[in-house]
C-alpha positions as a Markdown table, in Angstrom:
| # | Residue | x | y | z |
|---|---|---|---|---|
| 1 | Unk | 26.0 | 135.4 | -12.4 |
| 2 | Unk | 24.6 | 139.0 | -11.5 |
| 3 | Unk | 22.1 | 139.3 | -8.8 |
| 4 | Unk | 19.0 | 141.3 | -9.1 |
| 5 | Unk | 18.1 | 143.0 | -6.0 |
| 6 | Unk | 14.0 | 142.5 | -6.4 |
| 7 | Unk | 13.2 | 140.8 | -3.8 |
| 8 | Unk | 10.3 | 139.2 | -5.8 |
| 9 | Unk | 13.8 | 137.2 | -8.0 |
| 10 | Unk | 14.4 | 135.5 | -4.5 |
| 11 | Unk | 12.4 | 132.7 | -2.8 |
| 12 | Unk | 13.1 | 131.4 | 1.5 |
| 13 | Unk | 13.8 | 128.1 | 1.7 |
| 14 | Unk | 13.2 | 125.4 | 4.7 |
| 15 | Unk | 16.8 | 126.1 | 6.1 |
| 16 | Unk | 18.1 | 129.0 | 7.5 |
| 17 | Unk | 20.6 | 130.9 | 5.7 |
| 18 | Unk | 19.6 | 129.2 | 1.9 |
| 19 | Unk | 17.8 | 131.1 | -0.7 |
| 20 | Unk | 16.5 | 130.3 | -4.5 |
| 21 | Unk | 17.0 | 132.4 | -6.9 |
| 22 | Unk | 13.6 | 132.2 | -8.7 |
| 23 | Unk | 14.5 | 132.4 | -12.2 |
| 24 | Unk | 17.3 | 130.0 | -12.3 |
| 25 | Unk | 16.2 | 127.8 | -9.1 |
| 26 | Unk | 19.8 | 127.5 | -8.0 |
| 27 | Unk | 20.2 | 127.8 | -4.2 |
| 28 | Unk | 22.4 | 130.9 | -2.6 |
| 29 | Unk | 23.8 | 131.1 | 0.9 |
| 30 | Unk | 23.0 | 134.3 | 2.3 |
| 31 | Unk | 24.4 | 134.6 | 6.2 |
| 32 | Unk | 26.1 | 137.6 | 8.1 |
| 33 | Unk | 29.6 | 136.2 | 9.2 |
| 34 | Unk | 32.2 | 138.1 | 10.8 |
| 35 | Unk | 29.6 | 141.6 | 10.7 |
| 36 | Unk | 29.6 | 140.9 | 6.7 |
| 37 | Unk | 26.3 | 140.1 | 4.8 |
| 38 | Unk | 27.4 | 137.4 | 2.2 |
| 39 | Unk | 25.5 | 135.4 | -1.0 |
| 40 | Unk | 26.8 | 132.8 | -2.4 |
| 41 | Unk | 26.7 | 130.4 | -5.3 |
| 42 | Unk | 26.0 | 126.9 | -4.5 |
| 43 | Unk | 25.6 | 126.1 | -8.4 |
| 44 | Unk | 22.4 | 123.9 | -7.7 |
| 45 | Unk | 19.1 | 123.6 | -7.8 |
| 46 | Unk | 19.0 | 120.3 | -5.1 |
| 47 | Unk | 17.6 | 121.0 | -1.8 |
| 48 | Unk | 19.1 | 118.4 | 0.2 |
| 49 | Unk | 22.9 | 119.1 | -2.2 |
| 50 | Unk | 22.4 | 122.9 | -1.4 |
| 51 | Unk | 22.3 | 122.0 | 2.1 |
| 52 | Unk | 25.1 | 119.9 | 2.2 |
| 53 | Unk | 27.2 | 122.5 | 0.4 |
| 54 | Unk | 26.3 | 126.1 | 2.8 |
| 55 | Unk | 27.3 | 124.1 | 5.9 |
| 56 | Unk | 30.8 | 123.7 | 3.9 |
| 57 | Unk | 30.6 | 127.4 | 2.9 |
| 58 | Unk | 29.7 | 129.0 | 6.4 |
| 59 | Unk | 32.4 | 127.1 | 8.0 |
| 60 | Unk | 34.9 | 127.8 | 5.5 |
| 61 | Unk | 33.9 | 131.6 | 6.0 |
| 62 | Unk | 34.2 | 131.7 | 9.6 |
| 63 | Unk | 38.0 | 129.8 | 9.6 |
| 64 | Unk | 38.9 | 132.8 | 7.0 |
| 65 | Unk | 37.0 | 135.8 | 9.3 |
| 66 | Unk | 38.8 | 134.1 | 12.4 |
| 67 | Unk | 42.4 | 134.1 | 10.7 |
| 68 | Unk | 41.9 | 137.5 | 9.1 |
| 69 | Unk | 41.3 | 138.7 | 12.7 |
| 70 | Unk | 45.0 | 137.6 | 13.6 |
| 71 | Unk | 46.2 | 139.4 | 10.5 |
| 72 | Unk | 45.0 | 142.5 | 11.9 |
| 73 | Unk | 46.5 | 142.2 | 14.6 |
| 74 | Unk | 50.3 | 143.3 | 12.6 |
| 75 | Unk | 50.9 | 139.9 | 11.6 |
| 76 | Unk | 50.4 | 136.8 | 9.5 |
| 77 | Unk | 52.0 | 133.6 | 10.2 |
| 78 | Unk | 52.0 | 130.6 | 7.1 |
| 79 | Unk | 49.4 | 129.1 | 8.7 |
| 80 | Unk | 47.2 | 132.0 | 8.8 |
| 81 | Unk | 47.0 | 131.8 | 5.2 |
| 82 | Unk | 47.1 | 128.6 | 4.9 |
| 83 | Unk | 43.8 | 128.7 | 6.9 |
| 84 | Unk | 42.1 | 131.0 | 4.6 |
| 85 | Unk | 43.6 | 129.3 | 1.5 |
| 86 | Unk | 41.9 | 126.1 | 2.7 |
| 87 | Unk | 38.7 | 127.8 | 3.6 |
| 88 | Unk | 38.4 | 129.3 | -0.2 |
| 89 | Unk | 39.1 | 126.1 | -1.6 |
| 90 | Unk | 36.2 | 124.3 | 0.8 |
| 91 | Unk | 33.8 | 127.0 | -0.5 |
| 92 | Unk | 34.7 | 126.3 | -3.4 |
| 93 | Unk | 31.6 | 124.6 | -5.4 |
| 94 | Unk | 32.4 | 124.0 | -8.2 |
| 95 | Unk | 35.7 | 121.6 | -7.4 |
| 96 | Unk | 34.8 | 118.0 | -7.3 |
| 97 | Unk | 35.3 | 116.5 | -3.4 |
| 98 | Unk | 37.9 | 114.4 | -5.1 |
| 99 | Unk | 40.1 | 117.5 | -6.2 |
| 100 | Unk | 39.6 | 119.0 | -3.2 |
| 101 | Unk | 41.3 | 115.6 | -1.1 |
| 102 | Unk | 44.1 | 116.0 | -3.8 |
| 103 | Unk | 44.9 | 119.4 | -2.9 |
| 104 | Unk | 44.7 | 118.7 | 1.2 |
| 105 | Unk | 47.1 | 116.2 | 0.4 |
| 106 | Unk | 49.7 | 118.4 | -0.9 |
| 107 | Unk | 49.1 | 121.0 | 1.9 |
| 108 | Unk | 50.0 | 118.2 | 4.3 |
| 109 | Unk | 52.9 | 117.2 | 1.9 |
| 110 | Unk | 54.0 | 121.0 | 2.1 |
| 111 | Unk | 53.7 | 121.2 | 5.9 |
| 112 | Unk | 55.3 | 117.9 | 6.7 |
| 113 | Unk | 58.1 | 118.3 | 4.7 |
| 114 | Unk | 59.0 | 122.0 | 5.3 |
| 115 | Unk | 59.3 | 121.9 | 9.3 |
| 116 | Unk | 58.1 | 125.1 | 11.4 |
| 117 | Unk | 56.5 | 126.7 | 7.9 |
| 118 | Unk | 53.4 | 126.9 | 10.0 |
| 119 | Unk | 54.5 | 129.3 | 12.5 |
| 120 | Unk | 56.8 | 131.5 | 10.1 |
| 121 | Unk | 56.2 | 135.1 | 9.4 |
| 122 | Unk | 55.1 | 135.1 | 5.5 |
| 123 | Unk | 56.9 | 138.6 | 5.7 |
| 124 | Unk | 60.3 | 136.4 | 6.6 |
| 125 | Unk | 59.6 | 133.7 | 3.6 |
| 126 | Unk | 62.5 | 134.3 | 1.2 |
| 127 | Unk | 63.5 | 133.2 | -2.5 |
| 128 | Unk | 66.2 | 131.2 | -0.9 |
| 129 | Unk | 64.5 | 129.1 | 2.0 |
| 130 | Unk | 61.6 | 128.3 | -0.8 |
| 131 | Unk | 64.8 | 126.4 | -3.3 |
| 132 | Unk | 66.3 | 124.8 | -0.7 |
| 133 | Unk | 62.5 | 123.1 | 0.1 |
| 134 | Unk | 62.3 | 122.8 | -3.0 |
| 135 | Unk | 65.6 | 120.7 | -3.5 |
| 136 | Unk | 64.8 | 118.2 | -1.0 |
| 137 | Unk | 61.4 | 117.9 | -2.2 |
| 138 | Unk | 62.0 | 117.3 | -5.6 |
| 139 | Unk | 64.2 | 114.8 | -4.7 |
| 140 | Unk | 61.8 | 112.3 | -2.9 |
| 141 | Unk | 58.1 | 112.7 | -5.4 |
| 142 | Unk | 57.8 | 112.2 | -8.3 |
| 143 | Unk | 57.8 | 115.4 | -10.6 |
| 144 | Unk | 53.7 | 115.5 | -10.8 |
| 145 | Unk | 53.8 | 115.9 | -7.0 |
| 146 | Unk | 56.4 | 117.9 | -6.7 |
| 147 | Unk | 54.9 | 120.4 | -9.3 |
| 148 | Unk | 51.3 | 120.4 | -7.5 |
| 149 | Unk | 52.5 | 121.1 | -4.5 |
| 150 | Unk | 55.2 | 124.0 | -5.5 |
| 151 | Unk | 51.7 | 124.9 | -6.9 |
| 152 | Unk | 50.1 | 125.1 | -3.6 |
| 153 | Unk | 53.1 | 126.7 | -1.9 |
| 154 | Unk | 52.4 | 129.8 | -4.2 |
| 155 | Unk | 48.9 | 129.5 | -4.2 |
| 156 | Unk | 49.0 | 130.2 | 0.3 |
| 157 | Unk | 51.8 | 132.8 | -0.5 |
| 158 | Unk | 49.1 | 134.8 | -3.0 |
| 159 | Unk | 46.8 | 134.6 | -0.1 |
| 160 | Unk | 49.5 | 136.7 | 1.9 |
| 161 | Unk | 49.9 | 139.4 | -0.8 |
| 162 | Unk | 46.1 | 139.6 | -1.2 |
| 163 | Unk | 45.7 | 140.2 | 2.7 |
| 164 | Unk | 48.7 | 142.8 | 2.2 |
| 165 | Unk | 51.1 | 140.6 | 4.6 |
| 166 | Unk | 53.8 | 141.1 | 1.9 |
| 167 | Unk | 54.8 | 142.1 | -1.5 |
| 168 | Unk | 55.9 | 139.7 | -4.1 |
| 169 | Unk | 55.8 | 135.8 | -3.7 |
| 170 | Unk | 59.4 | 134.5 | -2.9 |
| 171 | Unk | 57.8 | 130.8 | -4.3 |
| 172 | Unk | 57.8 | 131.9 | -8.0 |
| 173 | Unk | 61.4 | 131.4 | -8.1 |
| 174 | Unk | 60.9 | 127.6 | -8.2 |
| 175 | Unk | 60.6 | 126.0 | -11.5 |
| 176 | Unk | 58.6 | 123.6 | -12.3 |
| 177 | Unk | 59.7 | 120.1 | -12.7 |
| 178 | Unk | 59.7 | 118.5 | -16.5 |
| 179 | Unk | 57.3 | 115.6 | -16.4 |
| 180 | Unk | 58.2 | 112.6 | -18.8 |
| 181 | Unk | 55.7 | 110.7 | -20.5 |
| 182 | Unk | 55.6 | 107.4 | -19.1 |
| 183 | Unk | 56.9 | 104.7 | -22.0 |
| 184 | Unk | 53.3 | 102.4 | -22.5 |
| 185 | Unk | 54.0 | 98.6 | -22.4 |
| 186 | Unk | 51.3 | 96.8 | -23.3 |
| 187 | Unk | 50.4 | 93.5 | -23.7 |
| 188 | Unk | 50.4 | 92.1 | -27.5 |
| 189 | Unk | 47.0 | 90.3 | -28.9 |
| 190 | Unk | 47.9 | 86.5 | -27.7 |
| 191 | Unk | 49.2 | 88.0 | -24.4 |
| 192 | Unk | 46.4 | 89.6 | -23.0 |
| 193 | Unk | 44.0 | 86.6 | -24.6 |
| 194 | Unk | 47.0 | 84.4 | -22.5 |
| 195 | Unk | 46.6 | 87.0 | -19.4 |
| 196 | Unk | 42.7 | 86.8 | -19.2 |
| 197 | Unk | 42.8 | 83.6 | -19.6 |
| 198 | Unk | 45.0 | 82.9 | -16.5 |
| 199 | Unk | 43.0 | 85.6 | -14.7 |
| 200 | Unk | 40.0 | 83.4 | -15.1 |
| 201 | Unk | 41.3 | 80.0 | -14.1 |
| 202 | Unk | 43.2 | 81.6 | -11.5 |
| 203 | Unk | 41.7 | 79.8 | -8.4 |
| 204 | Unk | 39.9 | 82.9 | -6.2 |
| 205 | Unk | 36.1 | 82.9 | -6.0 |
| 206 | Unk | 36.3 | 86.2 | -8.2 |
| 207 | Unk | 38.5 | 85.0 | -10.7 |
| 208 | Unk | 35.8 | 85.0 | -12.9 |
| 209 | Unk | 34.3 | 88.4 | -12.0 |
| 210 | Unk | 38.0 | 90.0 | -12.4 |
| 211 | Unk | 38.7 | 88.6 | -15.8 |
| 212 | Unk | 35.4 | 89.7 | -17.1 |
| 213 | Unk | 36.7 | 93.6 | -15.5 |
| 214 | Unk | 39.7 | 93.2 | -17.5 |
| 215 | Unk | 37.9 | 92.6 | -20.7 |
| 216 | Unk | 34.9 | 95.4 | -19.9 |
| 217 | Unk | 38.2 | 98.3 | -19.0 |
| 218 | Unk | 40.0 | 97.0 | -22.5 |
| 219 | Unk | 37.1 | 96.9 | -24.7 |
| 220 | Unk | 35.7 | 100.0 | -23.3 |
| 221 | Unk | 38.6 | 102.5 | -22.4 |
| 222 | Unk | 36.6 | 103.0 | -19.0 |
| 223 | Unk | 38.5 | 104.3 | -16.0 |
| 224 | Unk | 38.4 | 102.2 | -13.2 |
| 225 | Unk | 35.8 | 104.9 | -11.0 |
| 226 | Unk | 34.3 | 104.9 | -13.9 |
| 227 | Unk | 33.6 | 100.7 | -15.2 |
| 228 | Unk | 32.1 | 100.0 | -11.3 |
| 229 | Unk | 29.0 | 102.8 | -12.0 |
| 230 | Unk | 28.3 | 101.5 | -15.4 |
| 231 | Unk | 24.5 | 99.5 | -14.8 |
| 232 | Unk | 22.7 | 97.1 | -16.8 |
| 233 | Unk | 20.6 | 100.7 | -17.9 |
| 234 | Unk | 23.6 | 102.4 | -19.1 |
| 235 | Unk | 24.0 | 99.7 | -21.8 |
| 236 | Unk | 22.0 | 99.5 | -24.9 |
| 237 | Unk | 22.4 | 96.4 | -27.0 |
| 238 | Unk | 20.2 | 98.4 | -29.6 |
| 239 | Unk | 22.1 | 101.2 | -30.4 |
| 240 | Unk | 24.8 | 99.9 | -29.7 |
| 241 | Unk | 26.7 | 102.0 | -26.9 |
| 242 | Unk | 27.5 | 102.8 | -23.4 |
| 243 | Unk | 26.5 | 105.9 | -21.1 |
| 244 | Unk | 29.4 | 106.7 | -18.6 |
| 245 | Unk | 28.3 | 108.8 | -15.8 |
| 246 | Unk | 30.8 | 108.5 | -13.5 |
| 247 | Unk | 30.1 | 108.4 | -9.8 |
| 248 | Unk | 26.8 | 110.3 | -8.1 |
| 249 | Unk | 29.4 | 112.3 | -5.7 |
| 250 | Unk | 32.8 | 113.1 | -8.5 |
| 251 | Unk | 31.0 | 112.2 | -11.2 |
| 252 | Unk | 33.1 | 111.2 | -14.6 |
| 253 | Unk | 36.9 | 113.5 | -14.7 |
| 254 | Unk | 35.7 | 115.7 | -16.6 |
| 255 | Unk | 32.2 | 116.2 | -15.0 |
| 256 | Unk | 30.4 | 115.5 | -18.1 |
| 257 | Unk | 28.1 | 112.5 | -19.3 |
| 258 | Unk | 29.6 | 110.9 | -22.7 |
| 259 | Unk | 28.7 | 108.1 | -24.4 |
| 260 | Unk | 31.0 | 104.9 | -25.6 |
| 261 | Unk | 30.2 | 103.4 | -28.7 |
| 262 | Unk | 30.0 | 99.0 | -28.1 |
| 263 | Unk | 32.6 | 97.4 | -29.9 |
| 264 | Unk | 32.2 | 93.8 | -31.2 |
| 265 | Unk | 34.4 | 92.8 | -28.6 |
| 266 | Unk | 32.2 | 94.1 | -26.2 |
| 267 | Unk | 28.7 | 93.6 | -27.7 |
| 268 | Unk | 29.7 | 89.8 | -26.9 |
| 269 | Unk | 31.0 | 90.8 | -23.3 |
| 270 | Unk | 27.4 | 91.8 | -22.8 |
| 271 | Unk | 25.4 | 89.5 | -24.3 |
| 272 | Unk | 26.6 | 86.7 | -22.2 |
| 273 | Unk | 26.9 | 88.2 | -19.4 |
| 274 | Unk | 23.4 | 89.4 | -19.6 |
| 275 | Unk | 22.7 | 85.7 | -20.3 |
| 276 | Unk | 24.6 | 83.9 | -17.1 |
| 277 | Unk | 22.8 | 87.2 | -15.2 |
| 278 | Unk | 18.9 | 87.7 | -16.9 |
| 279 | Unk | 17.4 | 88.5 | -13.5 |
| 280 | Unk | 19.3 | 91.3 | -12.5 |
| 281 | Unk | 17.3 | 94.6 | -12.3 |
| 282 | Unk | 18.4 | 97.7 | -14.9 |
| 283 | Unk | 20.2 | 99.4 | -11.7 |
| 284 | Unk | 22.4 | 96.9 | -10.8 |
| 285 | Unk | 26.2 | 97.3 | -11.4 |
| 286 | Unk | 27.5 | 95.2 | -14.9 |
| 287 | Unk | 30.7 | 94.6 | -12.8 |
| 288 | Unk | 30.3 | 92.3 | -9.8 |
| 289 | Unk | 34.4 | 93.5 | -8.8 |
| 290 | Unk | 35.7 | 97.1 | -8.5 |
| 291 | Unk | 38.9 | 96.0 | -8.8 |
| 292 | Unk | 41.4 | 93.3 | -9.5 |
| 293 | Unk | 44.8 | 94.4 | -9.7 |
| 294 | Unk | 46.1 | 91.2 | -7.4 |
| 295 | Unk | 44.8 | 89.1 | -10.1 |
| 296 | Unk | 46.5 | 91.0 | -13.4 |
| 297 | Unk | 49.9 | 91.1 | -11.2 |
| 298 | Unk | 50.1 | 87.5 | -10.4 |
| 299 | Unk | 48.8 | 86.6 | -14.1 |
| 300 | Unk | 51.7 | 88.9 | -15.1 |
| 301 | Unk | 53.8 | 87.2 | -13.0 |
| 302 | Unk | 52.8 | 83.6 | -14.3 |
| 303 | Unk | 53.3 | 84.4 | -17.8 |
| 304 | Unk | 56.1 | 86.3 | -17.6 |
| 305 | Unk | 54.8 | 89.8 | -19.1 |
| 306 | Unk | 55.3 | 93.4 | -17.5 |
| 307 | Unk | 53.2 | 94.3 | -14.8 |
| 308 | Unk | 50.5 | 96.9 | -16.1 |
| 309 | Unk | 47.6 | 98.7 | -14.2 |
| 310 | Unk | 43.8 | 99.0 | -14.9 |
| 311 | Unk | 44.2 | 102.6 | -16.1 |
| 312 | Unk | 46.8 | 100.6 | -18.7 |
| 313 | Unk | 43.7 | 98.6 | -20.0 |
| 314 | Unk | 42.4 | 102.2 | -21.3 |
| 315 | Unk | 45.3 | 103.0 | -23.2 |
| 316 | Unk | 45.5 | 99.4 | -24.5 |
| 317 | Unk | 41.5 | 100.0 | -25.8 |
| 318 | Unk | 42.9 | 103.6 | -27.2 |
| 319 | Unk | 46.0 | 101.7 | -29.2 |
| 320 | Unk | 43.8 | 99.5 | -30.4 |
| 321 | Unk | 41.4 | 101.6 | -31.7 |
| 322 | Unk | 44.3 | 103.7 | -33.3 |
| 323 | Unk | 46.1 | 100.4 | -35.1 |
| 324 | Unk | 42.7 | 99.5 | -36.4 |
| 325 | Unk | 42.3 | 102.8 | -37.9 |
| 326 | Unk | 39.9 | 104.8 | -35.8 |
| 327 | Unk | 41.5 | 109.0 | -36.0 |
| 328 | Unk | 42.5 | 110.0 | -32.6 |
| 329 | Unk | 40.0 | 112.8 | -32.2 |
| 330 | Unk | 37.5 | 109.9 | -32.5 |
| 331 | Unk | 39.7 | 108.2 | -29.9 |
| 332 | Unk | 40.0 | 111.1 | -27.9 |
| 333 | Unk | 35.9 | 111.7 | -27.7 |
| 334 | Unk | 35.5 | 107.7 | -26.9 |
| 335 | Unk | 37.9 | 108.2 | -23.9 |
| 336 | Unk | 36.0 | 111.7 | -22.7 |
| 337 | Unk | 38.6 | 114.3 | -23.5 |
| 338 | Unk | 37.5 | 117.7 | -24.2 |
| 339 | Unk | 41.0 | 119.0 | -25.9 |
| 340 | Unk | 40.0 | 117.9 | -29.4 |
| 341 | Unk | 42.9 | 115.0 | -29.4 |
| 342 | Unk | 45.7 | 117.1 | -28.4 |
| 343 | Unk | 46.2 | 114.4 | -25.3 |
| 344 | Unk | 45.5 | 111.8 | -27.2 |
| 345 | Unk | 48.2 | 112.4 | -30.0 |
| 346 | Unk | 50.9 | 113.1 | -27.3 |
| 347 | Unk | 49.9 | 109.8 | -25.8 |
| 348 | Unk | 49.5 | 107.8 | -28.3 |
| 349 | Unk | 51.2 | 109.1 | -31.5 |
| 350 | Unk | 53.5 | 107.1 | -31.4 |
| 351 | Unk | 52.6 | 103.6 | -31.3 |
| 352 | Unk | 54.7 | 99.8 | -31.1 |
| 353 | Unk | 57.2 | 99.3 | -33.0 |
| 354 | Unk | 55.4 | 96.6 | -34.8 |
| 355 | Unk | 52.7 | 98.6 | -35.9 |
| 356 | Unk | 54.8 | 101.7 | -37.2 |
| 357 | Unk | 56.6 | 99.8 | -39.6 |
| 358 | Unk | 53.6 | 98.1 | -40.8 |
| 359 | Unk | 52.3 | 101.0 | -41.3 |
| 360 | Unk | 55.7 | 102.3 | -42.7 |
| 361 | Unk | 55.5 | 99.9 | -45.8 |
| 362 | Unk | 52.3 | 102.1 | -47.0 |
| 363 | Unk | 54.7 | 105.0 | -47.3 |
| 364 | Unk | 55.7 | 105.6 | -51.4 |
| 365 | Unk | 57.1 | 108.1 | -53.0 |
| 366 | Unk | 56.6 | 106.2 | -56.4 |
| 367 | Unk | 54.1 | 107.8 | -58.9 |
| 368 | Unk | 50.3 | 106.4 | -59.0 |
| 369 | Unk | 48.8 | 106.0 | -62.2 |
| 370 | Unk | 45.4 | 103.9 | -62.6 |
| 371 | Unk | 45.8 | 102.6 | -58.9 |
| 372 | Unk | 49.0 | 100.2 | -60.0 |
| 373 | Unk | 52.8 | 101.0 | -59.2 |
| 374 | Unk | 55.4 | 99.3 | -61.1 |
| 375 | Unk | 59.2 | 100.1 | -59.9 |
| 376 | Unk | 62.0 | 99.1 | -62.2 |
| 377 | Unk | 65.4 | 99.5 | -61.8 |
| 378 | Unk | 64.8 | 102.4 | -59.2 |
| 379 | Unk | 62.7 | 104.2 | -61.7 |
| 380 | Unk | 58.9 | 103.7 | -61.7 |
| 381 | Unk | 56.9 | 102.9 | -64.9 |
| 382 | Unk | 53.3 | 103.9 | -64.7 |
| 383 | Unk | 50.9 | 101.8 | -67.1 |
| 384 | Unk | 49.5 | 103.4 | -70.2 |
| 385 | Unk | 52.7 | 105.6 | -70.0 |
């Protein structure tokens, strides 16, 4: 956003450093660090968030003025930009916490794995020394890994260039890995009724609870982080649907609010649990278990099935939906994407076998003539012909 410099657009707060701008009422950070005068986004209009967010930012600032001091000096070690690649990416506002932990986790992957990176001259990096990480890497993570953090490898070398430590980045060299779509096995109708089933009567004082989570994640295509937010308020029996908000602090994937329309399924899920509970206050959780993943293993185990995950149950609610004719870009809304189904259809286009050659046998390439096709002797006769 552009800043207008009357002064009458800007409002103190409470707490040093923090500005609103008036017209938008989203808070700024405005501090000196390192002799600089800076203002900055904190892309809210929450007090107590705002504060939360510049004590992030002014420390993140300082860690980048204190290594852009040593750069200065003639000379910029890997872990001087890696110091001001982390303090952008705290300051950062707009990343949820969550993606922020992701990407710490791959610096630490990097670091760990790559020994005396820290201490190396970026000007010394070379195409070479980045594929031979790169080898050994690869081979112990799983391509997914491997490509986010040959992502953050180039990301700290940009930093370098930026600073003017060195031209080019000797980390572009590395290609990425090709990622495989994982092969979905899900259970078949009588198996998860079967799997449920011995979830329930499975012994622990939760059984209960974490049969009735298995049946809210595959009737609703909720992510786990998502199914233990959901309160008694976000359902309404009336119209019929669900509000997923996601958590307060990462909020849903996506950051957005979407709604989940009730399927029968789940109408009935509600209605008697809203019976055995009719005391509980709007605000309380509809799941009394976060998780149960002990449970569905051992019921696996018992009844002989593959082992799936709770983030399974989703794409068992999205196959479903997709054998029972819903279109995938319905599908793709229900679930919260925002690509318009292209996931979706990569995902899920091709379902079971069973179901593609049901729906095989509606294929014809017979001529239709008053709704009735009559083949004979590999010709086809329409009626009133």
């Amino acid at each position: 956003m552009k800043m207008n410099s009357d002064s009458s657009q800007w409002a103190n707060s409470p707490v040093a450093n923090l500005v609103r701008y008036v017209p938008s009422g989203i808070y700024f950070a405005r501090a000196r660090v390192g002799g600089k005068l800076i203002r900055r986004s904190l892309k809210t209009d929450v007090l107590s968030v705002a504060q939360l967010r510049l004590s992030d930012l002014l420390k993140a600032e300082r860690q980048g003025v204190e290594s852009r001091a040593s750069v200065s000096k003639g000379k910029m070690t890997f872990g001087d930009a890696l110091a001001i690649y982390a303090s952008r990416l705290e300051a950062k506002v707009e990343l949820k916490p969550s993606a922020k932990l992701y990407r710490q986790k791959t610096i630490e992957a990097l670091v760990k794995s790559w020994p005396g990176l820290r201490e190396m001259d970026v000007r010394k990096i070379s195409e070479r020394e980045c594929l031979n990480w790169a080898a050994r890497f690869g081979a112990k993570y799983s391509p997914s890994v491997y490509n986010n953090t040959v992502g953050t490898l180039r990301h700290i070398l940009d930093v370098s260039i930026a600073e003017g430590a060195r031209y080019g980045n000797p980390a572009t060299i590395i290609k990425k890995a090709k990622i495989h779509q994982k092969a979905l096995t899900l259970p078949e109708h009588e198996q998860f009724l079967g799997l449920v089933e011995a979830i329930e009567h499975g012994g622990a004082w939760c059984s209960h609870d974490c049969a009735d989570l298995v049946r809210f994640l595959a009737f609703g295509g909720f992510r786990k982080g998502e199914a233990e937010t959901i309160t008694w308020a976000d359902c309404d029996l009336e119209k019929g649907e669900i509000v997923v908000r996601g958590d307060p602090e990462t909020g849903t994937k996506n950051w957005s609010i979407r709604r989940v329309p009730m399927i029968p399924d789940m109408r009935e899920l509600l209605e008697r649990l809203r019976m055995e509970r009719p005391d509980e206050p709007p605000q309380s959780p509809v799941m009394r278990v976060q998780e149960c993943q002990g449970a569905i293993n051992s019921a696996c185990k018992k009844l002989g099935i593959a082992r799936f995950t709770h983030h399974d149950l989703r794409h068992l609610f999205a196959t479903r939906c997709i054998e029972s004719g819903v279109d995938i870009p319905t599908v793709s809304r229900w679930l919260g994407h925002k690509d318009g189904g292209a996931l979706a259809m990569k995902v899920y286009g091709h379902l079971r076998d069973q179901h593609s050659v049901s729906m095989a046998q509606k294929v014809t390439f017979a001529t239709v003539a008053n709704g009735e096709i009559i083949p004979l002797h590999g010709k086809v006769v329409s009626i009133g012909s």
